[in-house]
VOBA-1610 file (N, C-alpha, C; in pm, whole numbers, padded with zeros to 5 digits, always signed):
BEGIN
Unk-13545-07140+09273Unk-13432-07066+09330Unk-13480-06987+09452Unk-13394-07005+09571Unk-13460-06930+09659Unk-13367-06792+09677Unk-13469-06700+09660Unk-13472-06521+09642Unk-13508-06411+09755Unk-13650-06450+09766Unk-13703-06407+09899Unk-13612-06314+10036Unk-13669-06221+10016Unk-13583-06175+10122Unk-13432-06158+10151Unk-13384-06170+10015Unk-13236-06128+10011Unk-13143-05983+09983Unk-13060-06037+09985Unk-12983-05844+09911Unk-13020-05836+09708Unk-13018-05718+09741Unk-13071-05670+09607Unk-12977-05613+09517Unk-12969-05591+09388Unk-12846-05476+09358Unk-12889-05355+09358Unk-12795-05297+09404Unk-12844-05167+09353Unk-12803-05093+09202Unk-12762-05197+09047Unk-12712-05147+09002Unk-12818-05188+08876Unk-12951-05195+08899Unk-13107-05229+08825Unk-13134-05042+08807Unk-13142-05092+08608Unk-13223-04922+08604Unk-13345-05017+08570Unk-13441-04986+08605Unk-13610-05029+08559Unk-13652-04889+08485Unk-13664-04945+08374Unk-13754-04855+08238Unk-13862-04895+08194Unk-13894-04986+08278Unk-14036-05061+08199Unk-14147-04977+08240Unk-14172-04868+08352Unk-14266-04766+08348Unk-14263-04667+08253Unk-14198-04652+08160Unk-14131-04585+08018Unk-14162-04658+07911Unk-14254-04706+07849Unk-14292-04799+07760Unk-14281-04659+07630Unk-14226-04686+07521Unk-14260-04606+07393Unk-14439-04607+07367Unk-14453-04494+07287Unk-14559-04484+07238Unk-14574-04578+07164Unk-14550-04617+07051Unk-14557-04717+06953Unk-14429-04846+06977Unk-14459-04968+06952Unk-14412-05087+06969Unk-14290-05088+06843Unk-14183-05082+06886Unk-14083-05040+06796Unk-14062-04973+06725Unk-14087-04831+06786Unk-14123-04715+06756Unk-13949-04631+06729Unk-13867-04729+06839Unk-13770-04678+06838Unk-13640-04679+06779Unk-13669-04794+06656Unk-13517-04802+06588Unk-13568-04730+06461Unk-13450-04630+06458Unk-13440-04580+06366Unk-13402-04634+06214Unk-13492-04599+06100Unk-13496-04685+05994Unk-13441-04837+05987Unk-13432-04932+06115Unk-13445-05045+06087Unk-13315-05061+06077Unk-13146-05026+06058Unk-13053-05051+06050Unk-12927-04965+06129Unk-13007-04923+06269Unk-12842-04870+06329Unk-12850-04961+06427Unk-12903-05051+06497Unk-12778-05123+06532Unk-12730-05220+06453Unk-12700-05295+06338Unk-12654-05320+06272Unk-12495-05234+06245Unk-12571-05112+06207Unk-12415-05007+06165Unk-12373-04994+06248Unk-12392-04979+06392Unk-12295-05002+06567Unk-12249-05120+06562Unk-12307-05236+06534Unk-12200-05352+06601Unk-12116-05393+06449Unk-12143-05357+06370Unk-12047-05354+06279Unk-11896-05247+06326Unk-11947-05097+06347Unk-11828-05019+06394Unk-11760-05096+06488Unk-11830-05153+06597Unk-11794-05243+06757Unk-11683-05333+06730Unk-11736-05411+06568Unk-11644-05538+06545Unk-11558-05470+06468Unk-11512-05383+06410Unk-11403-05317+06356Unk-11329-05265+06429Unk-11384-05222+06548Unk-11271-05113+06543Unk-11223-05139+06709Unk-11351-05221+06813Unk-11338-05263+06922Unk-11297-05133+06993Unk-11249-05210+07159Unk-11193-05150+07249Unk-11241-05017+07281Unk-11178-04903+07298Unk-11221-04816+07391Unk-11266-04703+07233Unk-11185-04734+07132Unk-11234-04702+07001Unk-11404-04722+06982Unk-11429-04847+07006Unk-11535-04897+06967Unk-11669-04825+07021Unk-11611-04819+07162Unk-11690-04738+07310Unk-11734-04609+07255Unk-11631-04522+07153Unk-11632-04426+07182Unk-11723-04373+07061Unk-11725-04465+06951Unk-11801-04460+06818Unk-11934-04482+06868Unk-11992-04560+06894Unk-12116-04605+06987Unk-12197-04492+07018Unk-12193-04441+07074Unk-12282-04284+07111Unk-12318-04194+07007Unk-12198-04178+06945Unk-12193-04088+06860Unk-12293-04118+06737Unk-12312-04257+06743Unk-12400-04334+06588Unk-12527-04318+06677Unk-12554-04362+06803Unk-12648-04370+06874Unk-12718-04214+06912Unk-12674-04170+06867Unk-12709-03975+06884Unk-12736-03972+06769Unk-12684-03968+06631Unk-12732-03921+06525Unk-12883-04050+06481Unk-12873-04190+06569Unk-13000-04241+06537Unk-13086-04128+06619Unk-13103-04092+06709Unk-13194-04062+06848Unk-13216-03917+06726Unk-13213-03873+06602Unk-13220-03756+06601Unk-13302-03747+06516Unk-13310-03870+06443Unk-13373-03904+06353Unk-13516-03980+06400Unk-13562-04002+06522Unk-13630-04074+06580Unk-13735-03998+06660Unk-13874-04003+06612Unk-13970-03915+06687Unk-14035-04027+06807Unk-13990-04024+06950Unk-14033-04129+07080Unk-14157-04024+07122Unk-14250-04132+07174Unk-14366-04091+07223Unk-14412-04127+07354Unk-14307-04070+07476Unk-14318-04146+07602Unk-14398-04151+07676Unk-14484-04297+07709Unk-14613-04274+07806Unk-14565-04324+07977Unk-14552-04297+08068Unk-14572-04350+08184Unk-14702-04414+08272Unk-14679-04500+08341Unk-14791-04591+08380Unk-14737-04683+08503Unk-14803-04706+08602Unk-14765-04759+08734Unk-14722-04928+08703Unk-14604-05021+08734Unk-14627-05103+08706Unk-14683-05202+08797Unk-14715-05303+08763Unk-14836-05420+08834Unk-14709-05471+08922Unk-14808-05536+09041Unk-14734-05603+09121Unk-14670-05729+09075Unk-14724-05755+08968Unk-14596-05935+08895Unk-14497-05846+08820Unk-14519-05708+08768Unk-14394-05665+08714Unk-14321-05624+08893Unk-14343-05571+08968Unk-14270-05551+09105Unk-14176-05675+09135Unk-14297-05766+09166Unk-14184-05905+09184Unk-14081-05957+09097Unk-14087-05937+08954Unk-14010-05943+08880Unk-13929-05890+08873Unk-13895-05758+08904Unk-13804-05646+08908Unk-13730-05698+09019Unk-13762-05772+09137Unk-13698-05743+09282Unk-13626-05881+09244Unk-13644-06002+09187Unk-13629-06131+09151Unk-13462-06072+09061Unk-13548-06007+08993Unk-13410-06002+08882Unk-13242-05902+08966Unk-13340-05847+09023Unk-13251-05760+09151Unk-13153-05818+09196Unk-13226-05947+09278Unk-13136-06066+09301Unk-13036-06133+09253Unk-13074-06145+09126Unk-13014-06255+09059Unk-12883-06211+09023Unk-12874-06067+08982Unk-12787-05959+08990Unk-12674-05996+09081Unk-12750-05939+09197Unk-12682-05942+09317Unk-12576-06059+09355Unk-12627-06186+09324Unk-12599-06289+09343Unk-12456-06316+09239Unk-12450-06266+09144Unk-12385-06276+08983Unk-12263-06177+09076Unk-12291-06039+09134Unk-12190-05958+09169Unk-12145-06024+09323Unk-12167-06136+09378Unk-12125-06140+09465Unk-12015-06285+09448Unk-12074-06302+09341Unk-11983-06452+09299Unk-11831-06419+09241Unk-11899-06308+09106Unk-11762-06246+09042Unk-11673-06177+09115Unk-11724-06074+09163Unk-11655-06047+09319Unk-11573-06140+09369Unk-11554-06226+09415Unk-11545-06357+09500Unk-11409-06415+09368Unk-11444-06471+09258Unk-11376-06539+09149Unk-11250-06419+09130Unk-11312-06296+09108Unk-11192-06206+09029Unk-11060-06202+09157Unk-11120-06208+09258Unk-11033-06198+09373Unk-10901-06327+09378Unk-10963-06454+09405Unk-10922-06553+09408Unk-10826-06557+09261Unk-10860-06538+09194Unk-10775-06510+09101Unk-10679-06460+08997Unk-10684-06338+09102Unk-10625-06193+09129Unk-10596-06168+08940Unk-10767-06137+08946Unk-10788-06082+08814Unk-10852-05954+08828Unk-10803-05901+08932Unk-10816-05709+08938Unk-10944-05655+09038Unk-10992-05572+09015Unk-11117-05556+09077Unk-11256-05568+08925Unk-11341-05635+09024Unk-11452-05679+08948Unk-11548-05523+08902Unk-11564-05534+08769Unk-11672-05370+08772Unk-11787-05447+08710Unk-11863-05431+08841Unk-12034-05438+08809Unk-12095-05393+08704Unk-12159-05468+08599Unk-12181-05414+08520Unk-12314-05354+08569Unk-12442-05310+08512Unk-12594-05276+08545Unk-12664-05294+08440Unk-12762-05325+08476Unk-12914-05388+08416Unk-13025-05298+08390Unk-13023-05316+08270Unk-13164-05220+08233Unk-13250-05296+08174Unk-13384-05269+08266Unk-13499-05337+08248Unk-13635-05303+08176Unk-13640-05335+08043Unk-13718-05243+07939Unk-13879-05253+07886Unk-13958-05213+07836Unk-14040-05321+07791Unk-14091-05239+07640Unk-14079-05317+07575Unk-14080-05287+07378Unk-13956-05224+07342Unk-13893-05111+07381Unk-13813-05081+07309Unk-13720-05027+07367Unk-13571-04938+07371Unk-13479-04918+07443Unk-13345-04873+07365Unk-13268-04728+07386Unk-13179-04688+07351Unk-13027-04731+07406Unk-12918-04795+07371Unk-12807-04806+07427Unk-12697-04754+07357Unk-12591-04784+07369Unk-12457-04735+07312Unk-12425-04810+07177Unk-12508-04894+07193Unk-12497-05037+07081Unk-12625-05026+06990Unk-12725-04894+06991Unk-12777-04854+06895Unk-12933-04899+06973Unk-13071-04858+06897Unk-13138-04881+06957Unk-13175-04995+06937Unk-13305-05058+07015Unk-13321-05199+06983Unk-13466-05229+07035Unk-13540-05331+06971Unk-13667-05357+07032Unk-13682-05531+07113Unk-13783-05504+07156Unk-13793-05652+07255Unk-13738-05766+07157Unk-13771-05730+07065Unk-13771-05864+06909Unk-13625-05928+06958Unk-13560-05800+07040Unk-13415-05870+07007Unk-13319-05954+07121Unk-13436-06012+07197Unk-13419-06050+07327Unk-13346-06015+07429Unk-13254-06058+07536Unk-13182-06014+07634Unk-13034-06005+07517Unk-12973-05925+07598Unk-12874-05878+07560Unk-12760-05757+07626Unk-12627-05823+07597Unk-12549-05746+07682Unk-12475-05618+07585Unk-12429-05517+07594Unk-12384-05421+07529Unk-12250-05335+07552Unk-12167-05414+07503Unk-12029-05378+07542Unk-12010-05216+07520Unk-12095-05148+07444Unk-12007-05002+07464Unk-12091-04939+07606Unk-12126-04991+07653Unk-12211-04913+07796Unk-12177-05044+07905Unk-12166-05122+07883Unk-12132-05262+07971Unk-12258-05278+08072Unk-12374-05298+07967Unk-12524-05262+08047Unk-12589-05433+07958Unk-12655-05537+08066Unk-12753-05584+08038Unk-12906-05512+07981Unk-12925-05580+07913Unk-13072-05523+07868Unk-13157-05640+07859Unk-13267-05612+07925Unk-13356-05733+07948Unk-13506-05648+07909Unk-13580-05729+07804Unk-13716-05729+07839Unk-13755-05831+07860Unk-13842-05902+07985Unk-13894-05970+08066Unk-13957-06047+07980Unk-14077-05992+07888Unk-14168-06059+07812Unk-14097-06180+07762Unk-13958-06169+07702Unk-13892-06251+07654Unk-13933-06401+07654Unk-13881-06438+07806Unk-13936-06545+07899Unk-14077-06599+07886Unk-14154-06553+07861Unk-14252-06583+07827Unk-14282-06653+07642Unk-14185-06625+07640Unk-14181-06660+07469Unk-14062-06792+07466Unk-14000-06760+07532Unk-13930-06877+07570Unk-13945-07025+07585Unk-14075-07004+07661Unk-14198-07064+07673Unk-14305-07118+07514Unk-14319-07038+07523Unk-14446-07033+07403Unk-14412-07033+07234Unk-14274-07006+07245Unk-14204-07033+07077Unk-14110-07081+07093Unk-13993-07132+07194Unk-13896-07209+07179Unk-13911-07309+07232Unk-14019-07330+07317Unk-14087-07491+07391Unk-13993-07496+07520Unk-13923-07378+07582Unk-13841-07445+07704Unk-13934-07484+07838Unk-13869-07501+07941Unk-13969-07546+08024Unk-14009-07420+08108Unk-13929-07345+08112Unk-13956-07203+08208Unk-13892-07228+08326Unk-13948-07128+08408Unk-13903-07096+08540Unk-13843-07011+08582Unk-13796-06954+08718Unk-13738-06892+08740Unk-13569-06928+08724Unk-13524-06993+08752Unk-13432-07068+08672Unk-13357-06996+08564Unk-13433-07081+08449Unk-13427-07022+08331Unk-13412-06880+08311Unk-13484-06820+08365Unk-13431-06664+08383Unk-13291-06635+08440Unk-13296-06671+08543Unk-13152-06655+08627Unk-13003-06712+08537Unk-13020-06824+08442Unk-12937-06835+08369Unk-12903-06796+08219Unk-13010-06709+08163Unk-12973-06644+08109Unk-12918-06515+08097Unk-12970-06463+08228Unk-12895-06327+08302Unk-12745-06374+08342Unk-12735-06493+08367Unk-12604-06534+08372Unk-12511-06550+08268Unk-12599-06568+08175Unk-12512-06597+08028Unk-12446-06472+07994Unk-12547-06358+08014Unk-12566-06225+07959Unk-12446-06123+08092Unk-12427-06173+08179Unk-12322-06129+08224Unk-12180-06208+08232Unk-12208-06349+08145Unk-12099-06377+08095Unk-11999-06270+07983Unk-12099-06240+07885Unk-12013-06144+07806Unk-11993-06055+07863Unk-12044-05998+07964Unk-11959-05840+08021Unk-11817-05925+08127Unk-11796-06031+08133Unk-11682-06135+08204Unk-11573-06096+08067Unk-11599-06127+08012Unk-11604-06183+07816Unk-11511-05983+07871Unk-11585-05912+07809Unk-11552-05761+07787Unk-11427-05698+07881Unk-11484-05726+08017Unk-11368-05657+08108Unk-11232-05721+08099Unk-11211-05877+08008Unk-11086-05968+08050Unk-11045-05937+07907Unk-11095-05833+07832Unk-11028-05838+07687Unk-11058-05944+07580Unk-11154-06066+07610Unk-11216-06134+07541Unk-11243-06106+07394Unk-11385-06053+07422Unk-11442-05954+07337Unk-11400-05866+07234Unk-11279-05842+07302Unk-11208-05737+07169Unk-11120-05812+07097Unk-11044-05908+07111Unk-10997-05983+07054Unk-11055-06058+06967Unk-11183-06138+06989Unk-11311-06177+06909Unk-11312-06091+06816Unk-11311-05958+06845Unk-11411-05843+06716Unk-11310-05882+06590Unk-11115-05850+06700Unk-11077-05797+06592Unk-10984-05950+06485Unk-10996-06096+06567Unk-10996-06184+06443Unk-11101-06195+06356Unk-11265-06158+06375Unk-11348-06144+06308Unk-11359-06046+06186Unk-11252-05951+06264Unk-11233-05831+06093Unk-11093-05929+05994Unk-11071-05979+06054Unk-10938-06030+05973Unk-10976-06157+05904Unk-11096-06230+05932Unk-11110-06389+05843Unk-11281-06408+05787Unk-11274-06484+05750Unk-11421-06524+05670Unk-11525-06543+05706Unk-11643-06485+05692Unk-11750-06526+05766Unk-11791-06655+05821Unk-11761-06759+05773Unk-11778-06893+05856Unk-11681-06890+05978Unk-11515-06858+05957Unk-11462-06842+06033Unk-11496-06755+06164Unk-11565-06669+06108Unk-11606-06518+06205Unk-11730-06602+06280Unk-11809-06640+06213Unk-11937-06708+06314Unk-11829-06845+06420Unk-11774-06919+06403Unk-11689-07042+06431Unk-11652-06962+06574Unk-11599-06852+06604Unk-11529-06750+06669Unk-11644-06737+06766Unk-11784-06675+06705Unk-11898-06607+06788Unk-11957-06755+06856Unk-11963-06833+06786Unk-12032-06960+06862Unk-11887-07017+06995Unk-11777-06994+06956Unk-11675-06987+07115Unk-11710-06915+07191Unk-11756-06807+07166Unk-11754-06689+07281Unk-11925-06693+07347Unk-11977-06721+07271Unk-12120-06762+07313Unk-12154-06887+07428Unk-12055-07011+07385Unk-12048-07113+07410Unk-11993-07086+07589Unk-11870-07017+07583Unk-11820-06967+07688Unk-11873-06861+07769Unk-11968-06826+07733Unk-12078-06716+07817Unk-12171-06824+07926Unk-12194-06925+07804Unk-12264-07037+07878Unk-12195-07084+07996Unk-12057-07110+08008Unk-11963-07199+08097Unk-11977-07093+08174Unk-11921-06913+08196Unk-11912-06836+08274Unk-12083-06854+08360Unk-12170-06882+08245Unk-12305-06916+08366Unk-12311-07054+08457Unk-12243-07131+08392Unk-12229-07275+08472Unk-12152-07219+08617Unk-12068-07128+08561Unk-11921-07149+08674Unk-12037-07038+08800Unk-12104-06957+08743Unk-12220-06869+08828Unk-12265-06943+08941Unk-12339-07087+08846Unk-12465-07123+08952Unk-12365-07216+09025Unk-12245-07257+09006Unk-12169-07388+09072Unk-12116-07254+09177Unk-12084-07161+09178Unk-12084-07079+09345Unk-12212-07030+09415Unk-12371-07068+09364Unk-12421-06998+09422Unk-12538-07133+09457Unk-12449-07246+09461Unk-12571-07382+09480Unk-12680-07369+09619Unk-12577-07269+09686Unk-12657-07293+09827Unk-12801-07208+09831Unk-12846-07148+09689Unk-12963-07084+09687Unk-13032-07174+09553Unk-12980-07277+09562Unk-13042-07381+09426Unk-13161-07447+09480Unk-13294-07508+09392Unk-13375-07553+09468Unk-13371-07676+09361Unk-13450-07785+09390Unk-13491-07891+09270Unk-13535-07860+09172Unk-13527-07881+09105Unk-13572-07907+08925Unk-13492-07744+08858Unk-13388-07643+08932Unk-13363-07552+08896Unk-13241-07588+08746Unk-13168-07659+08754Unk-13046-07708+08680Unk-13104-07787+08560Unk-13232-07832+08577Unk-13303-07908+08450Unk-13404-07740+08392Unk-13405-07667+08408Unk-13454-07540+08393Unk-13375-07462+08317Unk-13311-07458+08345Unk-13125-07403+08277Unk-13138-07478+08149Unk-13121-07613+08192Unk-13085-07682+08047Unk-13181-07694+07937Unk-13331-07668+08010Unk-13404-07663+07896Unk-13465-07541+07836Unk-13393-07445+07908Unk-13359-07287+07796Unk-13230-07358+07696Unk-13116-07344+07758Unk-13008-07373+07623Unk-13062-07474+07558Unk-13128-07595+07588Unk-13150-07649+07457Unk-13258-07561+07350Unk-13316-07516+07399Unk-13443-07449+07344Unk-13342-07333+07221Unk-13265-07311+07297Unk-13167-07147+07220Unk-13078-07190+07116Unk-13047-07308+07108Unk-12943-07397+07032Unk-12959-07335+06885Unk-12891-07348+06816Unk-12870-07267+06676Unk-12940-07385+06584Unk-12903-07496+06647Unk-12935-07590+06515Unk-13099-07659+06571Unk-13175-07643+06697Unk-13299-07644+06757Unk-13365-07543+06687Unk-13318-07379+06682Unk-13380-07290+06618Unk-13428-07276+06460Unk-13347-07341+06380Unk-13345-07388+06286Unk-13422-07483+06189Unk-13409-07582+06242Unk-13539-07658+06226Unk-13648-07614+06262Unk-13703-07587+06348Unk-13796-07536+06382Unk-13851-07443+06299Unk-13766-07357+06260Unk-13809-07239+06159Unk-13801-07277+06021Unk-13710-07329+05949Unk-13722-07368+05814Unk-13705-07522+05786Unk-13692-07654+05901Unk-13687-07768+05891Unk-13550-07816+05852Unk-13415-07725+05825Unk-13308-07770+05802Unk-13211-07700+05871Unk-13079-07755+05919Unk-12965-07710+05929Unk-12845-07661+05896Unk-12795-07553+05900Unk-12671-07540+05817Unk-12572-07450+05911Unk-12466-07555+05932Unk-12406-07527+06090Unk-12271-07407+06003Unk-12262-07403+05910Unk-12220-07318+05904Unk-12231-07141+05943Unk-12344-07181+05960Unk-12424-06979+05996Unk-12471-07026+06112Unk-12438-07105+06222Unk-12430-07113+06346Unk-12335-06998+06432Unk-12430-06915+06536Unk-12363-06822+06597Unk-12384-06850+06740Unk-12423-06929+06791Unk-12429-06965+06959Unk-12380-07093+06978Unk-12407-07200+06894Unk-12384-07328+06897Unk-12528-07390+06951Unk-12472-07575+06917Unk-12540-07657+06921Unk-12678-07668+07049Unk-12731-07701+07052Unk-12866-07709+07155Unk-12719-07828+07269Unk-12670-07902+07204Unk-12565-08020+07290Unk-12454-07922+07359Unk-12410-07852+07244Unk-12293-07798+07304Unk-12351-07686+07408Unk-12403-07617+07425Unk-12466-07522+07521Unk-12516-07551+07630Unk-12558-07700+07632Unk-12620-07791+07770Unk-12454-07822+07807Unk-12371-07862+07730Unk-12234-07952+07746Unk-12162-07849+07861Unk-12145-07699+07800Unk-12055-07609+07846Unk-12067-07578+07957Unk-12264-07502+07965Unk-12309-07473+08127Unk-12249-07606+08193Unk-12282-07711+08215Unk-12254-07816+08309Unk-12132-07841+08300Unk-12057-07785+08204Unk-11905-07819+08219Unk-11855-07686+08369Unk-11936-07588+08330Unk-11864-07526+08411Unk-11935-07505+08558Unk-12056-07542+08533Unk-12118-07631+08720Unk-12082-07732+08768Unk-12024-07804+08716Unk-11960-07875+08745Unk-11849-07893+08859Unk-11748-07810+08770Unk-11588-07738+08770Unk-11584-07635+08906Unk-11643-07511+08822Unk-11676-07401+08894Unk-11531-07331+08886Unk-11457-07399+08786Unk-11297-07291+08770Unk-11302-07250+08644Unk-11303-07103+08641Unk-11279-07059+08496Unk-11217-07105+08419Unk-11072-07105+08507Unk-11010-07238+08359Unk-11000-07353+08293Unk-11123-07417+08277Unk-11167-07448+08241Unk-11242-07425+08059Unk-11231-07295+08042Unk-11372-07242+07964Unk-11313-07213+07857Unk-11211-07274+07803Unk-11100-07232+07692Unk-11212-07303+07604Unk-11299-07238+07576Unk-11383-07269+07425Unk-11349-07250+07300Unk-11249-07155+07280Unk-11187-07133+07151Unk-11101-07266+07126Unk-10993-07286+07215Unk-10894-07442+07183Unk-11020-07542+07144Unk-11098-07518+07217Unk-11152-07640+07165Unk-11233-07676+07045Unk-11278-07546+07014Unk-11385-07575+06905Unk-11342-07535+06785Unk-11176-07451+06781Unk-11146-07383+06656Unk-10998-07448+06602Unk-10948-07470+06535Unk-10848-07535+06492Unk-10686-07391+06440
//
């Protein structure tokens, strides 16, 4: 992907000179975010927003942090300015889409860039829990290391790429959040059965993917070779039923929450393809 010398966002918090004292030092007894995105899926919307802090304060109180600071290295610099980009690139597209389709004004979400551990509205959380977007703060959270594991335990191929489209995925759900998506998700998920409720999360997942397809299909003119086979061999790598095997040798698509290693390659390219949101009706299609 070519990066180099472009506009940056300005809407990157970098916390990775903030490392905790201890390596998951920071979730409190092991179950508030759990009890946040449980409140999140109950109660949603600006409700949901507003519960979020309040659980996230009484964790932070209970929680002794041991903050060290430390200069970061110049591959964390480049990394920071890379991801800057990629940002940038994401707000200049949505920008661009929300217009054309006079779906309001676009609100930037922002990126926080962590390394081991990290407080949000959505409770605290450690690297363990990869990238991730957080609807009660409407904040990406990325630790970098991730990617590297990406690599080294899910077998993808890497790249810069691969990065860039999962930051894409991950500002699919804040797409997902501002259009009312998301809350609608939470609240058929309080109303039906857990298979049903996962059936639901693997649509909206699935469609995070397409909102990243529909990303890189406006931003081809900074695409380089082998970037789109990079992409695809993160989602296959992330696939519910790839992860699976891998870990216990069997499948059971019922407790599938992202979808298939197929369907996740299917969607991105459905929507690089396209490059029109409407397109991305993942629920008609996958739910009866």
């Amino acid at each position: 992907m070519k990066w180099q010398g472009r506009r940056k966002s300005g809407n990157v918090e970098d916390q990775r000179a903030k490392g905790s004292g201890s390596k998951g030092k920071l979730v409190a007894g092991g179950g508030l975010v759990a009890v946040v995105v449980i409140l999140l899926q109950l109660f949603g919307g600006e409700t949901g927003q507003q519960i979020a802090p309040l659980v996230e304060q009484i964790g932070n109180s209970q929680t002794t942090q041991q903050v060290q600071t430390r200069e970061l290295t110049n591959e964390e610099k480049v990394m920071g300015n890379f991801m800057s980009t990629v940002l940038a690139d994401t707000e200049d597209v949505w920008n661009k889409i929300f217009s054309e389709y006079n779906l309001g004004n676009y609100k930037e979400p922002k990126m926080v860039l962590f390394t081991d551990a990290v407080s949000t509205a959505c409770g605290s959380a450690t690297s363990a829990s990869g990238p991730f977007y957080c609807p009660g703060d409407q904040k990406l959270y990325m630790d970098l290391a991730f990617f590297d594991e990406l690599q080294t335990r899910f077998g993808a191929k890497g790249g810069d790429f691969a990065i860039a489209y999962v930051t894409a995925h991950e500002v699919g759900h804040h797409i997902q959040t501002i259009l009312g998506t998301s809350n609608k998700v939470r609240q058929l998920q309080s109303q039906t059965s857990k298979t049903e409720a996962n059936k639901l999360s693997v649509a909206q997942e699935l469609q995070a993917d397409f909102y990243a397809g529909v990303w890189a299909h406006h931003n081809k003119k900074y695409l380089q070779s082998g970037d789109i086979e990079e992409a695809m061999s993160a989602a296959n790598a992330v696939g519910d039923d790839t992860i699976q095997k891998r870990s216990s040798g069997s499948v059971n698509s019922d407790s599938f929450t992202h979808g298939t290693s197929k369907q996740r390659m299917e969607w991105f390219m459905k929507g690089y393809n396209t490059g029109d949101i409407r397109n991305g009706d993942t629920f008609s299609a996958l739910i009866n």
